[in-house]
N, C-alpha and C positions, 0 to 999 in steps of 0.2 A: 864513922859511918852510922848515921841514923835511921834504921830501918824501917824503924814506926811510919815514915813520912811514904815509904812506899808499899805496892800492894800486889806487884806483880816484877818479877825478871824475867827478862827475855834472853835467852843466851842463842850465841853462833855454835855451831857445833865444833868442826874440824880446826884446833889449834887454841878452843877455847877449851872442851869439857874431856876430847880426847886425842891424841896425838895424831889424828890423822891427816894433818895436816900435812905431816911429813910424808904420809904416802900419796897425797897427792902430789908434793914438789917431785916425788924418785917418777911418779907416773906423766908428769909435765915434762921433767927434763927427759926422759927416755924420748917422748914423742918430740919432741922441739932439734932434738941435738940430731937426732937422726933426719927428719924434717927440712931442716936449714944445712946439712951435712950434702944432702943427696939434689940442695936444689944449690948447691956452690956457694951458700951465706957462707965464706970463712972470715970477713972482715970481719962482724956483727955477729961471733957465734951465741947459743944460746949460755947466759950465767943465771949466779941464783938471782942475782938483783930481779932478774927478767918475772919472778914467778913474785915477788913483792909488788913490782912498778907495773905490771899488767895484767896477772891475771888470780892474784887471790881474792877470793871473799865473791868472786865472777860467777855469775850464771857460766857454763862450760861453753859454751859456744858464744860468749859475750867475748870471756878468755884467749880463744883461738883468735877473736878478732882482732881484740888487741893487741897482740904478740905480731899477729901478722903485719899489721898497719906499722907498729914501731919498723920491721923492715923494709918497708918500703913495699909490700908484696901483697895480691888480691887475691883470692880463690873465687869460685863461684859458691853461693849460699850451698848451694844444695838441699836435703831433707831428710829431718831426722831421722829418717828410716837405711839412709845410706848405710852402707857397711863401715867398719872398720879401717880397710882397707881402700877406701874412694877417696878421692883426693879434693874435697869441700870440705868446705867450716865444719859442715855436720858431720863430715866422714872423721876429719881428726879431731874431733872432741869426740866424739864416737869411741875410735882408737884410746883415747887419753883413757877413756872410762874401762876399756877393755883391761888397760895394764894397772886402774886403781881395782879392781875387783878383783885380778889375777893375785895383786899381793896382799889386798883383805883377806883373800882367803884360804892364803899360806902360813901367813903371820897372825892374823888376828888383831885386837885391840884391846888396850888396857887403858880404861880412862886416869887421867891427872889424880893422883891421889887426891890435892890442895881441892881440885873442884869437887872431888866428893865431899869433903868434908865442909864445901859453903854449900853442896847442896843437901845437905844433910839438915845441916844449921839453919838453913829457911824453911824447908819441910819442918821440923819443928814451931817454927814461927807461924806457920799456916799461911806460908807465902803463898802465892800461885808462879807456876813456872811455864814454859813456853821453850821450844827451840825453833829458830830461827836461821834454817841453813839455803844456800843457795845449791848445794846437791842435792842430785836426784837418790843419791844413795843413801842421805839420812837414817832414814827407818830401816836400812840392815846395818850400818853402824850403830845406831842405837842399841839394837839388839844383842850385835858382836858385843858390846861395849859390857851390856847389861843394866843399861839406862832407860830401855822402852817403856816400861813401867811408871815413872818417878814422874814424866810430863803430860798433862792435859791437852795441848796445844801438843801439833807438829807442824810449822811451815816449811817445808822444804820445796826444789825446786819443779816436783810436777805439780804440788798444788800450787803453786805461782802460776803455771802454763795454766792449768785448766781454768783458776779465777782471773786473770790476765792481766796478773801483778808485776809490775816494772821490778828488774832486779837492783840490788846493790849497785849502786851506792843512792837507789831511790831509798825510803823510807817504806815502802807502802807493803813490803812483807812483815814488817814491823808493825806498824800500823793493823794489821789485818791482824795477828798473832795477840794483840792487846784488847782489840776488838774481839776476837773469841775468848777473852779469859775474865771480859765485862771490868776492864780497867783503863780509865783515862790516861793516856801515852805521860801524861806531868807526874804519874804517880806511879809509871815504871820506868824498870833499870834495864838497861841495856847494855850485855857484854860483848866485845869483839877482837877480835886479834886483827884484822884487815882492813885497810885505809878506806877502804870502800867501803867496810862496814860500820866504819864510825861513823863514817861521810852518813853513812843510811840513817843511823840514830840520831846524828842533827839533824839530817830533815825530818824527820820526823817526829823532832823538838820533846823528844824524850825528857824526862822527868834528871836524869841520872844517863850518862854515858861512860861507862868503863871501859878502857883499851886496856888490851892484856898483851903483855908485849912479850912476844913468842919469838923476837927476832928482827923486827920491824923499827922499834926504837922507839924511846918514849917521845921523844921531840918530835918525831913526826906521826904517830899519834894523837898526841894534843896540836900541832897543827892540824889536824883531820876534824880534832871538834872532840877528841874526848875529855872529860869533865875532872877525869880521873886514871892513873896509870899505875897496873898492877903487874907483877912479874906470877906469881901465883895467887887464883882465886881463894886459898885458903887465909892473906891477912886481911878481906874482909868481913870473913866469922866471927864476928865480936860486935 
């Protein structure tokens, strides 16, 4: 890895820098199993495949949609402001969020050793860094984390809504994140653990796209379009 050639990273948050990817899959599957449970899916119940093939790396309500549609099944949109407890797109990604904040905030978060120590190792360089998440929760995992500090750039998903940036697997939260760090997309790196997020980093013909394989596989991966396939962020410190 030649770093000289590049001048900014953009990283995904959940599953790249810290584990919470995982509390999203326990907060997906609670809502989906019981979901598909109470509406008689038992042909097609909810697996993990289901949180790789539709809805990681997803804006939350992109997610609900696709899960839905794999069954065959429509809600009404609804609006973001629905409860929890309403039974639209908005109301269970709503829900989904209720149950990832319930276990943020029981358990906490401890970011990837490996990726501190690549970001450690480019902070040294005088890299510039960026996160690039499609949650609306970023900036309190960040904080859980203890990584609020370390980035100049946050794209996560309200400021997507408020600038009216297409999510993942578009480029253009990427895009926009590069664009605030004053770095041509050919001379950043982009990290993702999610099909969708690689997908993002090709269109948006990123300089460097790393797929960081959290579960997902490297082969499909580098079908998504990444450049390069890492099981931990820390062998590319060197």
């Amino acid at each position: 890895m030649n770093w000289d050639h590049y001048g900014a990273v953009l990283f995904d948050l959940d599953g790249v820098l810290t584990p919470t990817a995982e509390v999203h899959m326990r907060a997906w599957r609670e809502l989906f199993v019981d979901f598909l449970t109470r509406r008689g899916v038992v042909d097609q119940p909810y697996v993990e495949a289901d949180y790789f093939e539709h809805i990681d790396g997803k804006p939350r309500y992109d997610g609900v949609r696709s899960l839905l549609t794999s069954r065959g099944l429509q809600l009404a949109e609804g609006d973001p402001s629905d409860g929890p407890d309403v039974e639209t797109v908005c109301g269970l990604g709503n829900r989904k969020n209720a149950f990832f904040t319930a276990v943020l905030a029981d358990d906490g978060v401890v970011p990837y050793p490996g990726s501190v120590v690549l970001l450690d190792f480019l902070a040294e360089r005088g890299i510039a860094m960026a996160v690039v998440s499609s949650s609306r929760n970023a900036p309190a995992v960040l904080e859980a984390a203890g990584l609020a500090e370390r980035f100049e750039v946050v794209v996560d998903g309200e400021l997507a809504k408020r600038e009216g940036l297409p999510g993942k697997p578009s480029g253009a939260t990427y895009v926009h994140a590069a664009e605030q760090l004053g770095v041509p997309v050919e001379r950043a790196v982009v990290f993702e653990d999610a099909l969708s997020g690689v997908e993002a980093g090709r269109d948006g013909h990123f300089g460097l796209v790393v797929g960081v394989d959290r579960g997902v596989g490297a082969e499909r991966l580098t079908a998504a379009g990444a450049d390069v396939v890492v099981q931990d962020l820390a062998e590319l410190a060197r």
